[in-house]
C-alpha positions in Angstrom: -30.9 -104.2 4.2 -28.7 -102.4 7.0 -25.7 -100.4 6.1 -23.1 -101.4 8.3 -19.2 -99.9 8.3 -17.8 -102.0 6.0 -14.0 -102.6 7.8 -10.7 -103.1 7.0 -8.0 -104.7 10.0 -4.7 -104.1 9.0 -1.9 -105.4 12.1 0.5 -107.6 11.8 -1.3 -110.1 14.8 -3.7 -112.2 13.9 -4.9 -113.4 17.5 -5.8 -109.6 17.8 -7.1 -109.3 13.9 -9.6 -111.9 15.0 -10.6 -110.6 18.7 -11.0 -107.1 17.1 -13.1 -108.3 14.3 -15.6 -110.6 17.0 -15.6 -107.0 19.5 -16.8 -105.2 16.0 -19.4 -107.3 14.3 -20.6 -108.1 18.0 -21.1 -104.3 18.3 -23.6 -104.8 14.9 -22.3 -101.3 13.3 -19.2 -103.0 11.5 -18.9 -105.9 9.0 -15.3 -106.7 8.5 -14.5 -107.4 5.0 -10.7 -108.4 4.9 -7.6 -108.9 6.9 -4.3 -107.7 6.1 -0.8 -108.5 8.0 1.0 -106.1 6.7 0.9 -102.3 4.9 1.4 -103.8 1.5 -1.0 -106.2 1.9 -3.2 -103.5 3.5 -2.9 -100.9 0.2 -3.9 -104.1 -1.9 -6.9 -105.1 -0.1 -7.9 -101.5 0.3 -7.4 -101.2 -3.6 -9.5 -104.1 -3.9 -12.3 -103.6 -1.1 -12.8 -100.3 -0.8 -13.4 -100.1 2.7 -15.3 -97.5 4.7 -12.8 -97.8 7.8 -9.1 -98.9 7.7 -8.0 -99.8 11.0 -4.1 -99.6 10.8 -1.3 -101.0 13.3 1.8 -98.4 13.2 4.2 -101.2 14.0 4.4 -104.1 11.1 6.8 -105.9 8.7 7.2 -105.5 5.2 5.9 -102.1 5.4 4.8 -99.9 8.7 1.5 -98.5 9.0 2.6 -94.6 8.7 4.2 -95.5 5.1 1.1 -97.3 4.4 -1.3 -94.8 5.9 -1.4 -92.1 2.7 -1.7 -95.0 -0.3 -4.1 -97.2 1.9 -6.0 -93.7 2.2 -5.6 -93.3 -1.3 -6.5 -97.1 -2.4 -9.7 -97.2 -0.9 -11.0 -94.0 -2.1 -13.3 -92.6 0.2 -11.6 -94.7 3.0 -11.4 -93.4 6.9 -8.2 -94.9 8.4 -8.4 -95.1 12.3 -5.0 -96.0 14.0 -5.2 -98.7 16.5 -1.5 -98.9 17.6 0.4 -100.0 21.0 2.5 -96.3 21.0 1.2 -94.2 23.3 -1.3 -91.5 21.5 1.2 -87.8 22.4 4.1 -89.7 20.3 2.6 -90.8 16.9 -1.1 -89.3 17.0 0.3 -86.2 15.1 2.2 -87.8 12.9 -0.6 -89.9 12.2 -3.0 -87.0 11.9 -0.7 -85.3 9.6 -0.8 -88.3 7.2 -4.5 -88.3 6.9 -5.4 -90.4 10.1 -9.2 -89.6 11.7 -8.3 -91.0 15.1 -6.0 -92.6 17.1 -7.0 -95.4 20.0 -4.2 -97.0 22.1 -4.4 -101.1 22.1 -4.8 -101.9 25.7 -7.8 -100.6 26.3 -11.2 -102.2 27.6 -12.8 -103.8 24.3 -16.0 -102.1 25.1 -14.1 -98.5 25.0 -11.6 -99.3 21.9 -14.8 -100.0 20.0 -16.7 -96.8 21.4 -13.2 -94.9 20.5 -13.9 -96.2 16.9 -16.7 -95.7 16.2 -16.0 -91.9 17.4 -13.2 -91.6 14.7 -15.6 -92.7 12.0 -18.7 -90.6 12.9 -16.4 -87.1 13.1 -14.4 -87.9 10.0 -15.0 -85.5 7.5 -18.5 -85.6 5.6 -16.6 -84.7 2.5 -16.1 -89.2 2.8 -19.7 -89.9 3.0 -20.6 -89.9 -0.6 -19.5 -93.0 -1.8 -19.8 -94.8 2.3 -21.9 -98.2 2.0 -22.2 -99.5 -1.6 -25.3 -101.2 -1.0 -27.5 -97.8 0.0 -28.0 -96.4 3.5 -31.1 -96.9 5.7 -33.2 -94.6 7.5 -32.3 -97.2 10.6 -30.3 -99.4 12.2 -26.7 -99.8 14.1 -24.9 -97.0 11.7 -27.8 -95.0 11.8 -25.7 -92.2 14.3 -22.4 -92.6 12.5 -23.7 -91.3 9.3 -26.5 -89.0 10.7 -22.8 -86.8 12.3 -20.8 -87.4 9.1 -23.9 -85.6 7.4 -23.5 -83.4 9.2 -20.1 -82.1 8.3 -18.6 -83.1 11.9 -14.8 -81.9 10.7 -11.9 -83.9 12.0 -11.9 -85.9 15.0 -9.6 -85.0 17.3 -7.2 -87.7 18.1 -6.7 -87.6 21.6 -10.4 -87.5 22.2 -12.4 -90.5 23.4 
């Protein structure tokens, strides 16, 4: 069986919940395991999934995705959380980054380039979260094959302006 990154969408849209989750398990290196609308549903289904990636809207009701970001971080364990947000990257990225965030990509962007952007985060995200990643084993091969070859590698933190 191939590993995949096993994702998390957590924004407050669901017309963009569902195009990001076709762009990601079109790309083949991401099965998306749950939905959330909101950053209390988010820390629930984080609790209960366990997620390798998080991606978390900023902007949301009930409770905003920089409130969320720590305790969805800590709910899922070994959890990366990549922020996918409409706010342009110099006002929130370090915010974001100081809450635990491994990257930060801009909505807007082509889907082809907000999924290469991703799947950046989540390969330089510290190795120190590879030891529990994929519950069902890692292969030698297939689409992840890169991501956790770098996050073997001890890659340190992604740098969030970076594409």
């Amino acid at each position: 069986m191939i590993s995949r990154i096993r994702t998390l969408l957590v924004d407050d849209a669901a017309p963009l919940r569902r195009l990001l989750s076709l762009m990601l398990e079109r790309n083949g290196a991401f099965a998306v395991v749950g939905e959330a609308g909101n950053g209390e549903e988010g820390i629930a289904l984080a609790d209960q999934l366990h997620p390798d990636l998080v991606l978390l809207d900023l902007s949301m009701p009930v409770m905003d995705g920089l409130e969320a970001l720590p305790r969805i971080k800590t709910a899922s364990g070994h959890g990366v959380v990549v922020v996918l947000s409409g706010f342009e990257t110099n006002r929130m990225a370090d915010q974001a980054k100081a809450l635990g965030a491994a990257g930060y990509v801009e909505k807007g962007l082509p889907p082809s380039e907000t999924v290469a952007r991703i799947l950046a985060a989540f390969q330089h995200a510290p190795a120190s979260l590879l030891g529990t990643l994929g519950s069902g084993g890692l292969d030698s091969a297939g689409p992840v094959q890169g991501a956790l070859k770098a996050r073997r590698g001890g890659a340190g933190a992604f740098p969030l302006n970076a594409a």
